[in-house]
C-alpha positions as CSV (number, residue, x, y, z in Angstrom):
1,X,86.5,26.7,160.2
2,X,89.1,28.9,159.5
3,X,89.8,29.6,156.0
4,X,92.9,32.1,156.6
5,X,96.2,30.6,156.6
6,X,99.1,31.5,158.6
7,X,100.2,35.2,158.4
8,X,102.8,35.2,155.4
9,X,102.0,31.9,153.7
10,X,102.5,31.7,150.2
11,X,100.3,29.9,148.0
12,X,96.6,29.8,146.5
13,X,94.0,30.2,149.1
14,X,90.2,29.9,147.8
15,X,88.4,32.8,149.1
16,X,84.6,32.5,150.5
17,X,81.8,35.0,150.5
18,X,80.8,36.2,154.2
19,X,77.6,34.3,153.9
20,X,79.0,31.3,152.2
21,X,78.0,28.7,155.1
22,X,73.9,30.1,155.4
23,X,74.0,30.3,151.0
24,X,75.3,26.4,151.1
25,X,72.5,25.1,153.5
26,X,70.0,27.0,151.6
27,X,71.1,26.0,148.3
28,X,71.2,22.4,150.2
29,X,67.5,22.2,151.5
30,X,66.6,23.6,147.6
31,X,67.1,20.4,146.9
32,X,63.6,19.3,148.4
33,X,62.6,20.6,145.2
34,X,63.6,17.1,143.0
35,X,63.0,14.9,146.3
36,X,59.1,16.2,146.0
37,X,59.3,15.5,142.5
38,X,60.2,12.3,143.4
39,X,57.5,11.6,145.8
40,X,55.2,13.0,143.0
41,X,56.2,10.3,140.5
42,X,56.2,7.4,142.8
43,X,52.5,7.9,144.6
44,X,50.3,6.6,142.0
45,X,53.0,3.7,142.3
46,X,52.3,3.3,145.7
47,X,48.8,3.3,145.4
48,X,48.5,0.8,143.2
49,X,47.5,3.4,140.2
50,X,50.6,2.4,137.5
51,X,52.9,-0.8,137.6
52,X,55.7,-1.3,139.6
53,X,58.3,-1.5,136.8
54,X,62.3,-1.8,136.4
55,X,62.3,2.3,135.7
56,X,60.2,2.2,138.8
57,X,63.1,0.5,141.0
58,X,65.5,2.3,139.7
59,X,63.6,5.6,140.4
60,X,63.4,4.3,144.2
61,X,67.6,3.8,144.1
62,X,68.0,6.7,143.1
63,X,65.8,8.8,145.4
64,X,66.9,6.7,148.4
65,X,70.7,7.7,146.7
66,X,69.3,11.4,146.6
67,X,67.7,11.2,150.5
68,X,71.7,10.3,151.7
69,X,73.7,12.4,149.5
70,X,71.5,15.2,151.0
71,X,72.1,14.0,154.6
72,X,75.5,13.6,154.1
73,X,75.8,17.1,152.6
74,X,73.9,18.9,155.7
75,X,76.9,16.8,158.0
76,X,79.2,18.3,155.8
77,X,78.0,21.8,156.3
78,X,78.0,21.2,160.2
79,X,81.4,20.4,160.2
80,X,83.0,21.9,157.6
81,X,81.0,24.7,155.4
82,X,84.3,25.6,153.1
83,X,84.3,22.2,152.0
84,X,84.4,21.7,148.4
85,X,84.2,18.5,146.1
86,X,85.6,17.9,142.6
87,X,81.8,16.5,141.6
88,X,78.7,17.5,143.8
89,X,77.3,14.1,143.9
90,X,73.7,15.8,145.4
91,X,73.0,17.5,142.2
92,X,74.5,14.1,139.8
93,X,71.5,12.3,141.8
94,X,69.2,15.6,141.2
95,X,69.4,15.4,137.5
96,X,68.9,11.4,137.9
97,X,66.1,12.0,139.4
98,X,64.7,14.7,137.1
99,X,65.9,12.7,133.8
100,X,64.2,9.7,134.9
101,X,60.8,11.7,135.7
102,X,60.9,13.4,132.6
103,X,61.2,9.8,130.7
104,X,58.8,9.0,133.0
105,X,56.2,11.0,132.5
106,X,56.7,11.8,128.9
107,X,56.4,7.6,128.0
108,X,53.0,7.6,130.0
109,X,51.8,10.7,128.2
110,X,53.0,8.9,125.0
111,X,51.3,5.6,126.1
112,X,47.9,7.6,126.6
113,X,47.7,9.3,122.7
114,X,48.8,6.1,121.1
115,X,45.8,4.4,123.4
116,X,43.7,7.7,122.1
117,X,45.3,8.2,118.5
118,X,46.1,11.7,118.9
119,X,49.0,12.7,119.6
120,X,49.7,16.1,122.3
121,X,52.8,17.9,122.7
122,X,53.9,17.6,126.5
123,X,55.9,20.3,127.7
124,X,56.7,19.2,131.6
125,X,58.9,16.5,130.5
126,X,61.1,18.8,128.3
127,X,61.1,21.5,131.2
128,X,62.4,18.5,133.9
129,X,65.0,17.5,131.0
130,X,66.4,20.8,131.0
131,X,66.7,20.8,134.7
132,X,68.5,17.5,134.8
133,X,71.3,19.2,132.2
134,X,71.2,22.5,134.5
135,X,72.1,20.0,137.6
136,X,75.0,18.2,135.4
137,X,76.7,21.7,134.9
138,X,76.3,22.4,138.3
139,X,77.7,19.4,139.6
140,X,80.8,19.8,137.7
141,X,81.0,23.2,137.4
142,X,80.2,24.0,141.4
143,X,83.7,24.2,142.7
144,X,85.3,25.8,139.7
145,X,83.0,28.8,140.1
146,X,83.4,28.7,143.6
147,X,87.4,29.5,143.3
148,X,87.5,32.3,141.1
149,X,87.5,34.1,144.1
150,X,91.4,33.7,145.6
151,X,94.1,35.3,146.7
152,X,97.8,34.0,145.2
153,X,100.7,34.8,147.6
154,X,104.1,34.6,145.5
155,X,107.8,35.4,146.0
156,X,107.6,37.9,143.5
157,X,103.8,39.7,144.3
158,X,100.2,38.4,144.5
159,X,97.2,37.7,142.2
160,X,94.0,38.0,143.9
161,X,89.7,38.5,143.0
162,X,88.0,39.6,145.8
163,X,84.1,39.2,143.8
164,X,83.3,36.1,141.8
165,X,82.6,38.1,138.5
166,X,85.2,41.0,139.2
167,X,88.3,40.9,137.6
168,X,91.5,39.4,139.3
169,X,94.1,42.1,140.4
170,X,97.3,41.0,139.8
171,X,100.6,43.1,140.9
172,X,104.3,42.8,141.4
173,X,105.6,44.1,144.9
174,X,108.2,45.6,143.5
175,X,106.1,48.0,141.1
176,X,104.5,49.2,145.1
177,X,105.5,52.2,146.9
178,X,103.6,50.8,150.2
179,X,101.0,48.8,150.5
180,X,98.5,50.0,153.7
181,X,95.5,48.8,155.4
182,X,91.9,51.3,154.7
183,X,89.3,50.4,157.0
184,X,88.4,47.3,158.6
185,X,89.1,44.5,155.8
186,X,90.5,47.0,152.6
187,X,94.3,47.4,151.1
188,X,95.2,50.3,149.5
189,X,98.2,49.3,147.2
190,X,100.5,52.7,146.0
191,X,102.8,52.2,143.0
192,X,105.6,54.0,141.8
193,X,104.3,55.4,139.2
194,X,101.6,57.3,141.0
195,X,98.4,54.7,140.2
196,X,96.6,53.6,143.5
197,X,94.9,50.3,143.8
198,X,92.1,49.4,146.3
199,X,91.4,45.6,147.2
200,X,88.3,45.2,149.1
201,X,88.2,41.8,151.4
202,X,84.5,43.4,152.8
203,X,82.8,40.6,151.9
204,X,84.8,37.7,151.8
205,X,84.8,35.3,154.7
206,X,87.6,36.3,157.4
207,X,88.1,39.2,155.1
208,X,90.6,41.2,157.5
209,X,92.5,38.0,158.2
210,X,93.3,37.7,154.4
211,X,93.5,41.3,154.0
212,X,96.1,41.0,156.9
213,X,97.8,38.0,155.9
214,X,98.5,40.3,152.2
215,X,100.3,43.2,153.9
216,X,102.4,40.2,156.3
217,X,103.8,39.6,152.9
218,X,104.2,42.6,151.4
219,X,106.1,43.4,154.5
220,X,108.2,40.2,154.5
221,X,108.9,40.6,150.8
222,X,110.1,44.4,150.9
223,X,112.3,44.3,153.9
């Protein structure tokens, strides 16, 4: 997919690192991670070692949930890598996963020192907790860390962060001098005052085509 929009198109475009689409599929198939947790919890089930119980079913909804979201998310990759949702549903059914094993485990650990009257202190169901509430903040925090990087074409200039924990560059075009391209995907920006600014597109997906589509402006707005 092309993520570049047409040359002097104003607007917000999201920007994308160079290796977004091969950093998605891998942060997909990390996923296997809870789906072997999964598997984990529900053998002794299957082999006739612990009850088949209502937190039982509901463990097997939500892994079968789990198996589709992730299919569905390596389609989505297929066809359209840049594609973003408001709530990643794959890690909502990773922490339900987690949450449930870590109830899971820590009421059959609890089950065994009340049978034994001593009481342990379990840490595996605390550590799988903490991963369910990791995967929360990731689902609903996913996309909004994913557009801090953007470039902002306006009438009156552009706003634009080129790195994900930079800072944004923000500029009016009629505080510029010139604006002119330095290498293959970079902007050197010359105000009137003397200062010099240097934008860096390098590692952003169809860098030089945003780079590009920056000066198309600058051009348009300056004439």
């Amino acid at each position: 997919m092309d993520t570049a929009a047409p040359a002097a198109a104003e607007g917000r475009t999201t920007l994308y690192h160079r290796r977004h689409a091969g950093q998605q599929r891998a942060k997909t198939l990390s996923h296997l991670g809870p789906a072997l947790v999964l598997l984990f919890a529900v053998l002794p089930v299957l082999a006739g070692e612990e009850a088949f119980t209502p937190l039982v079913v509901l463990e097997f909804a939500v892994g079968a949930a789990y198996l589709i979201l992730m299919v569905r998310e390596l389609l989505h990759l297929r066809h359209n890598p840049f594609h973003q949702e408001r709530v990643a549903w794959l890690e909502l059914a990773a922490a339900g996963i987690l949450a449930l094993e870590s109830y899971h485990i820590w009421h059959r650990h609890h089950a065994a020192d009340l049978a034994r009257g001593v009481h342990k202190t379990h840490y595996l169901p605390w550590v799988y907790a903490a991963l369910a509430v990791a995967y929360v903040v990731m689902a609903f925090r996913t996309r909004q860390m994913a557009g801090r990087r953007f470039l902002h074409l306006h009438p009156d200039g552009f706003a634009a962060r080129t790195t994900r924990l930079g800072r944004a560059h923000e500029l009016r075009w009629a505080d510029l001098a010139a604006a002119e391209p330095a290498g293959p995907a970079d902007v050197l920006l010359h105000r009137h005052d003397g200062q010099t600014h240097r934008i860096s597109f390098a590692d952003v997906h169809d860098g030089p085509a945003h780079r590009d589509r920056l000066l198309a402006h600058y051009q348009e707005a300056t004439k």
